[in-house]
C-alpha positions in Angstrom: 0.0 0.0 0.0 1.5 3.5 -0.8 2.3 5.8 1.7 0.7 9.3 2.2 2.4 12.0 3.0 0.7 14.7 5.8 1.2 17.7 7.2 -0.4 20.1 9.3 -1.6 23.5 8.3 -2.9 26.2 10.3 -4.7 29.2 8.4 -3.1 32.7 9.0 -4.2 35.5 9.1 -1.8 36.3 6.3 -3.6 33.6 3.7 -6.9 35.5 3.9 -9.1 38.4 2.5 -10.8 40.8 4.1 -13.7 38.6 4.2 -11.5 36.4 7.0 -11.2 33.4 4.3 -8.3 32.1 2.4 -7.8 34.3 -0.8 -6.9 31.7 -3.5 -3.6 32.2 -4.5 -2.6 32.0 -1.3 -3.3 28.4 -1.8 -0.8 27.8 -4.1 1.9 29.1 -1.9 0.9 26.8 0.6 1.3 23.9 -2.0 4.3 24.8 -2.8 5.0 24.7 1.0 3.7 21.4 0.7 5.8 19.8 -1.8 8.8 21.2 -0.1 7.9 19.7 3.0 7.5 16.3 1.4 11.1 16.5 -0.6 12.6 17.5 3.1 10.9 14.9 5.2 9.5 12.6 3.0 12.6 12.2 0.5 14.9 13.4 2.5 16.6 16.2 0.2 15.5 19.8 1.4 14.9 22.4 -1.4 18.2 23.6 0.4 20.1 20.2 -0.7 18.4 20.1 -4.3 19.1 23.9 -5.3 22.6 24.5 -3.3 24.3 22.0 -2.9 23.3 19.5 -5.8 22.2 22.2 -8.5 18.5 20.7 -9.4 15.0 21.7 -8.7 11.5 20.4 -9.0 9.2 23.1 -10.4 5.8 23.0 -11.3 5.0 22.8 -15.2 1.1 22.1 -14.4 -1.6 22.2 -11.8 -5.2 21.9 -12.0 -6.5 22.9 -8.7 -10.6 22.7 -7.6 -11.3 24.7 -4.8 -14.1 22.5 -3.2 -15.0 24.4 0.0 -13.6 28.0 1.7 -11.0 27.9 5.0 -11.3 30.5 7.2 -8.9 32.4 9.4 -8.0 29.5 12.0 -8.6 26.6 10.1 -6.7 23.6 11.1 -6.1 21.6 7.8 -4.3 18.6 6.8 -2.6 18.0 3.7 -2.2 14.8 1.9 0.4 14.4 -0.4 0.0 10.9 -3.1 2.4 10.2 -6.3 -0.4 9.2 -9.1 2.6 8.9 -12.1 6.1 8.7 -11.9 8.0 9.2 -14.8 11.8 9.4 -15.6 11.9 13.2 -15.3 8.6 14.3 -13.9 6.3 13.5 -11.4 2.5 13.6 -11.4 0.9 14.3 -7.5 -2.3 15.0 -5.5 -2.1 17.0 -3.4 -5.7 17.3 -1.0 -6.1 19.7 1.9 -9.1 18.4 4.3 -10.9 20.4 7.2 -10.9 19.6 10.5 -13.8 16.8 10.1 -12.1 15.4 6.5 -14.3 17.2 4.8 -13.0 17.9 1.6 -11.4 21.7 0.9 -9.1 21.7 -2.3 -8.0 19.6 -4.7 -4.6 19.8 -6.8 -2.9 17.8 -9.2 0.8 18.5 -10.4 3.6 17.9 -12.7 6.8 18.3 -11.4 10.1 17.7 -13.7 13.8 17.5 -12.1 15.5 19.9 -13.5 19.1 21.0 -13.5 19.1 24.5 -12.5 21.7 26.1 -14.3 20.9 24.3 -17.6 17.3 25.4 -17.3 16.6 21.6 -18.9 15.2 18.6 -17.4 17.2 15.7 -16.3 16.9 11.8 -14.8 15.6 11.8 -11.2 18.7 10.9 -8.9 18.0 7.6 -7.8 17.6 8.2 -4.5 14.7 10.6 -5.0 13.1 7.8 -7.6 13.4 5.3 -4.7 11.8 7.8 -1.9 9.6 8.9 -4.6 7.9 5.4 -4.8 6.6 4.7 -1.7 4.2 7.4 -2.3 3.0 5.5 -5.9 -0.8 5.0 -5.7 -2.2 1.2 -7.6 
């Protein structure tokens, strides 16, 4: 069975309107924040490691994102992190952020590609990311 990778978000004051509820793009900084987590302490190489010291990066070359319910200014969510494709170069995710009763908030699907940063071109995943990467592989 694949492993999910979660993480606990609190809503800010800073992710929201005026109206007290998360302003939508906000959203996608906290995905971000998500995937960066998951590359730290689910593959064990930090954004730090990747761009730094090794010279690659994962950015995002697609999302689709449904916003299924509003989060409001204290909001405990949980994000769930799942691997539907894994290529030799990119990497398809899920990324869901439920409410405090699992109730469903946002939905995003991703493409990443490794890329070498300085080349500005895609490359091979190291294989230690491939292997991490795997365990998150949904049937």
């Amino acid at each position: 069975m694949a492993e999910v990778f979660r993480l606990p978000i609190q809503i800010r004051f800073a992710h929201c309107d005026p109206a007290g509820i998360v302003f939508y793009p906000r959203y996608f900084e906290l995905i971000n924040g998500v995937v960066e987590d998951w590359c730290a302490q689910g593959l064990g190489m930090s954004f730090h490691e990747m761009h730094v010291v090794k010279d690659i990066g994962l950015p995002t070359v697609h999302i689709e994102t449904d916003f299924v319910k509003t989060s409001i200014l204290g909001d405990q969510l949980t994000a769930e992190l799942r691997v539907l494709k894994l290529g030799r170069a990119s990497v398809t995710v899920e990324i869901k952020m439920l409410g405090p009763q699992q109730d469903l908030r946002l939905r995003a699907e991703l493409v990443l590609v490794m890329a070498h940063v300085e080349q500005r071109k895609a490359i091979a995943f190291p294989e230690i990311l491939r292997e991490q990467m795997q365990k998150y592989v949904v049937a």
